[in-house]
Every structure is written in C-alpha cells, then in structure tokens.
C-alpha positions in Angstrom: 273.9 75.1 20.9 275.7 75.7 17.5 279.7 75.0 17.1 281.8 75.0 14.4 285.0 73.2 14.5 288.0 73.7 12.1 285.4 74.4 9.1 286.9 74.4 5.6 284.8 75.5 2.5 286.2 75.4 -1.2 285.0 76.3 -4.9 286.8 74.2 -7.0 290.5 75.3 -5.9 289.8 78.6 -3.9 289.3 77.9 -0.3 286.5 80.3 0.7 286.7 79.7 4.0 289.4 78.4 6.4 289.6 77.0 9.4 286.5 79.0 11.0 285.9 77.8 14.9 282.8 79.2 16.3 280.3 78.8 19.4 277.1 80.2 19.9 275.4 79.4 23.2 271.3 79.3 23.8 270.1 83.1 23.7 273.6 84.5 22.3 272.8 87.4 19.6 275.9 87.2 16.7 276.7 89.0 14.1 279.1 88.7 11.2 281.4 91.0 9.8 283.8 91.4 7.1 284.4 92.6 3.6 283.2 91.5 0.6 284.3 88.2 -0.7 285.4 87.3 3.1 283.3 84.7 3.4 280.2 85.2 5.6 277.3 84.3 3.0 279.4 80.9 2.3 279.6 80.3 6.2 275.9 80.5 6.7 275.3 78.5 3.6 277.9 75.8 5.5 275.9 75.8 8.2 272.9 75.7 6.8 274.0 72.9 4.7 273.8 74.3 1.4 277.2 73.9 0.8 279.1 71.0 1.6 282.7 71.9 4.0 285.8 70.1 3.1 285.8 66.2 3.2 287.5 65.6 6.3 287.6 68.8 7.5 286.0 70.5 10.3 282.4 69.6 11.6 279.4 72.2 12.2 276.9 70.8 15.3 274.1 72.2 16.3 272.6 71.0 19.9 275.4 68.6 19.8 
C-alpha cells in the first residue's frame, strides 16, 4: 500500500535522510523511532510531499 524505495532527503548540504526503504501493507500499524534529529518528522513530510526527496533518488508510492 505505501513503499518507499532508496529515499534520499537533503537541506541544503546535510542529508537528513538516507537511503530509507520501507513497506507498509493494508491494515499494518507502524511506528517510528529514533532520536532527535534522526529524521522521522522529515520522513513523514517526504511522504507526505511537503518536502521534495533527492532528484533522482528513491521513489515513495502509495497504492502503487
């Protein structure tokens, strides 16, 4: 239902996240986890589309 495939994410320079792979099937709960600055508000802004990923880098589907 919602992959993420090689997903890059960068401010300026600094890479805030890197190469994140991820699959969520229908009815899957998931949480995220990690310290601060690890990058779990920019993933969900990534998939969300409020950021933009790396040109070229990685792709985010959701139901395909």
């Amino acid at each position: 239902m919602l992959e993420l495939k090689n997903v890059w994410v960068r401010y300026g320079k600094k890479a805030a996240v890197r190469k994140l792979s991820l699959s969520v099937n229908k009815g899957d709960f998931v949480t995220i986890l990690g310290a601060n600055g690890a990058g779990k508000t920019t993933t969900l802004n990534a998939i969300s589309g409020l950021v933009k990923t790396k040109k070229g880098q990685g792709e985010i589907l959701f139901m395909g």
